[in-house]
N, C-alpha and C positions, 0 to 999 in steps of 0.2 A: 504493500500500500504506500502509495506517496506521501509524505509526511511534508506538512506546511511550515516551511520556516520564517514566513512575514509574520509578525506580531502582528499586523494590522488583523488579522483572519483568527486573532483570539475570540472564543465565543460571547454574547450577549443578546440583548433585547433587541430585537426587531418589529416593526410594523411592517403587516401584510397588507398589499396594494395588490390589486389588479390592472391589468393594460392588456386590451384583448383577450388572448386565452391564455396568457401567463402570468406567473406572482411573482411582484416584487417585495424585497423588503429593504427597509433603510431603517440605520440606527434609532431607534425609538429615542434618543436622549437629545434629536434635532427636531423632535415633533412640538409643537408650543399647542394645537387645537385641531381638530377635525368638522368641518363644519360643510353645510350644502349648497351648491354652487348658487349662488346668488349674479344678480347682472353686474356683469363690468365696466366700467368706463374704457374704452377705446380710446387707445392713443395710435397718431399717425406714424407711419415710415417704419414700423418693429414690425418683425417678421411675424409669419401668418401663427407659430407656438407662442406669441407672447398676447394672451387675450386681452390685458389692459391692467385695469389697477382698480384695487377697490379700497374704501375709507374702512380700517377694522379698529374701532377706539380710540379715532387720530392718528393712526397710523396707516400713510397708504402702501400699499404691498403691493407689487407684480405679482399678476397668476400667470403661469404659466403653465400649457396643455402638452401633458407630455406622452399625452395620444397622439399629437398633430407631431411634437418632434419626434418622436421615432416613426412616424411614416404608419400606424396602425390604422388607417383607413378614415372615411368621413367619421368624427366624432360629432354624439348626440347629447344634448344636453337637456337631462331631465332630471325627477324628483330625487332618482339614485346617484345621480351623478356627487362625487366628491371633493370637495377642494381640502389637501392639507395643507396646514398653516405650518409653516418651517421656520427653523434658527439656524442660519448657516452662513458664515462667514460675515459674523455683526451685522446679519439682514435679517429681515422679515422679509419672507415670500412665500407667493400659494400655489403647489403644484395640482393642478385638475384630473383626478385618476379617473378611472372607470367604477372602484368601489374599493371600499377597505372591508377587510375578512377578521383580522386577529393580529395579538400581539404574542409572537414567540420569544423564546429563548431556545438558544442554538450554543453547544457548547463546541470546541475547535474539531474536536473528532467529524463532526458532522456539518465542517465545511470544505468543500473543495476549492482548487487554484480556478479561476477562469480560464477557458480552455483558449488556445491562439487560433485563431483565426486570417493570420495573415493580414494582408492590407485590404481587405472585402469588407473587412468590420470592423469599425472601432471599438476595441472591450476595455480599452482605458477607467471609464466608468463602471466597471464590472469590479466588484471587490473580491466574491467568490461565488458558488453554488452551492448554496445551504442545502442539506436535505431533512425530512420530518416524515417520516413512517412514508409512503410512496410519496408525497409531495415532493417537487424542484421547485428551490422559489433563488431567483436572481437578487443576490445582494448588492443592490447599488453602493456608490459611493455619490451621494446624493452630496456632498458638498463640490466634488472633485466636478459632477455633470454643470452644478448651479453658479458655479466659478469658472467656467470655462469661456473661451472668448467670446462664444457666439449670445452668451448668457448675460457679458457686459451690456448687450444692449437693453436687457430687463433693468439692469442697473441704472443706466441713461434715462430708460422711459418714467423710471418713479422723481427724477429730480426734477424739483421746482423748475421751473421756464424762470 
C-alpha cells in the first residue's frame, strides 16, 4: 500500500458537497455558515463562475458557482440549491454547490494521493481521495482553488468602485 508522506493528507473534518454526480469535501474549519441560494447582485466584466455579491450582515461576499467553473453543465437554481459561506484567505466568500450531504471525519489511513493526470487536468486543487465505506469523495483544497489567479477577479468584483 502507498503510504502518504505530505502532512497536509493528515486526517480531519470534512464537509460533504455535491457537484453533479460527485462528492466533495473541504476542510470543515473554513466553513463560517451554510445557507440557501438567495438573488445576487450582478457585477459586470467577471467571468460567467463568478455570480455577483451579496450583503451577509454588512459584509459583501463573492459567490461563486463552482458548477459553472468546473464545466458541470447548465446549472439550476432552486429551493435545494446551496450557497456555503467560506473563510479563506482573510475572505468571506460563497461557493454555490448542488447540495451538502454530511460532515465527516476521515483519518490519514483513509486518504489517498490525487492520482496524475498529466497536462489534460488540472489536480492542483485536488488534496487527496478520501474514502468512507464504498463512498469516493474529492478532497478539495478549497483555499488553494479560491486563491488562484483566475479567482483574483472575485476578489476585484467585491471592492468598493
Amino acid at each position: 500500500m502507498e503510504q502518504i508522506k505530505n502532512s497536509s493528507h493528515a486526517g480531519g473534518e470534512y464537509l460533504v458537497f455535491t457537484l453533479g454526480q460527485e462528492e466533495y469535501g473541504i476542510d470543515i474549519l473554513k466553513v463560517q455558515e451554510i445557507r440557501g441560494y438567495d438573488q445576487v447582485t450582478g457585477i459586470a466584466n467577471t467571468p460567467s463562475f463568478i455570480k455577483g455579491v451579496i450583503n451577509l450582515r454588512g459584509t459583501i461576499v463573492p459567490i461563486v458557482d463552482l458548477r459553472i467553473k468546473f464545466a458541470l453543465g447548465e446549472p439550476s437554481y432552486d429551493q435545494f440549491t446551496v450557497v456555503i459561506i467560506l473563510n479563506v484567505a482573510k475572505r468571506v466568500i460563497g461557493i454555490v454547490v448542488d447540495g451538502v450531504s454530511d460532515v465527516i471525519t476521515l483519518v490519514s489511513e483513509q486518504i489517498r494521493p490525487a492520482p496524475e493526470f498529466g497536462v489534460t487536468l488540472n489536480t492542483e486543487y485536488i488534496q487527496g481521495l478520501g474514502t468512507l465505506d464504498e463512498r469516493m469523495i474529492i478532497l478539495a483544497d478549497i483555499e488553494k482553488l479560491l486563491t488562484s489567479q483566475d479567482m483574483q477577479l472575485a476578489e476585484e468584483a467585491a471592492e468598493p468602485a
